[in-house]
C-alpha positions in Angstrom: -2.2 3.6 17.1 -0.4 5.4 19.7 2.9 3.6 19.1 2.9 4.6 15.0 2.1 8.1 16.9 5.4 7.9 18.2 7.5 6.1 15.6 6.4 6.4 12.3 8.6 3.3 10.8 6.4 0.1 10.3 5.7 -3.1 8.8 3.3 -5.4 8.1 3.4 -8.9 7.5 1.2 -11.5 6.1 2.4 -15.1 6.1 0.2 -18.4 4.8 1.6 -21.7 6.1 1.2 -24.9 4.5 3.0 -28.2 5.0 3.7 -28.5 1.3 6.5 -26.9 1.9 7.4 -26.8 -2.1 4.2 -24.9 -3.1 2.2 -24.0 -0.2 4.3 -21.2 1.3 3.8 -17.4 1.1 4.7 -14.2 2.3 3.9 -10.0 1.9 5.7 -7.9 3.6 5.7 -4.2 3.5 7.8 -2.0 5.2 7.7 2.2 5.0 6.6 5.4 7.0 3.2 5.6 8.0 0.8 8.1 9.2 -2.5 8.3 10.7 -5.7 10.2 8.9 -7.8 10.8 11.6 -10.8 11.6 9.5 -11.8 12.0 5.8 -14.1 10.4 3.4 -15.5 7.2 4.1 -15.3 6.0 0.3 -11.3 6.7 0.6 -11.0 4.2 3.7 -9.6 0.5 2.5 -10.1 -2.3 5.4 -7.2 -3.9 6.9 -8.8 -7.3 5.8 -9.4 -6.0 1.8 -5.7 -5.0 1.7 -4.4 -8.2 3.2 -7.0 -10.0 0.8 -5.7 -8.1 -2.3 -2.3 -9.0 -1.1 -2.6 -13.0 -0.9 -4.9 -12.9 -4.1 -2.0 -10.8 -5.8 0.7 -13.0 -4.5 -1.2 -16.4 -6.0 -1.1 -14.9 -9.1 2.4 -13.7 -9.1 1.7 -9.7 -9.0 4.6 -7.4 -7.5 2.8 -4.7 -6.9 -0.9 -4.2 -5.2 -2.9 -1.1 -5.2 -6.3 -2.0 -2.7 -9.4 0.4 -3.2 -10.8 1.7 -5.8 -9.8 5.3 -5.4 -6.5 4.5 -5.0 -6.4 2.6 -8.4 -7.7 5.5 -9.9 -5.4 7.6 -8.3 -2.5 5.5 -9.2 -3.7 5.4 -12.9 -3.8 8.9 -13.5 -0.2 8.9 -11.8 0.6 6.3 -14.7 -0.8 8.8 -17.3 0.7 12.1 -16.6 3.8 13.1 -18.3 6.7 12.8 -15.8 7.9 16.3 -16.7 4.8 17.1 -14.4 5.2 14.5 -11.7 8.6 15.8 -11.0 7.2 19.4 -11.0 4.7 18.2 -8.6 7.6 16.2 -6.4 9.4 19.9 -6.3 6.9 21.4 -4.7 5.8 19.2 -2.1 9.3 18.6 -1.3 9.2 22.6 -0.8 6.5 22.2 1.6 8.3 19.5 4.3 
């Protein structure tokens, strides 16, 4: 945790081996800016093992995109809902903020 103190930029990588080389190989890798919460609601916290798991299960079935935790699915659906004239009024103001 002290090193993503002090560089912010990371990735994590998840890799399954095989020695069918044809069908049995697999990757996730996700790359971004990350930053630590040091404390908030314990219904909110998603395991490193559940997003990893999401990922490989997500993978095998040929989904881009993974969204681990329930409140973050939700959070991600209402995203998908609201009109983007409001998500970009939204995006103005936190970008006022920084």
């Amino acid at each position: 945790m002290a090193v993503t103190r002090e560089n912010a930029s990371v990735t994590y990588c998840v890799d399954v081996y095989s020695e069918d080389w044809d069908n049995g190989l697999a990757q996730v890798i996700v790359s971004g800016e990350a930053y630590l919460i040091e404390s908030g609601p314990e219904f909110v916290h998603v395991s490193v093992k559940q997003v990893a798991r999401e990922a490989l299960v997500a993978l095998e079935a040929d989904r881009p995109l993974v969204i681990p935790g329930f409140i973050m699915k939700l959070g991600m659906f209402l995203v998908r809902i609201t009109p983007i004239s409001i998500l970009r009024l939204a995006s103005r103001f936190s970008a006022k903020r920084d």
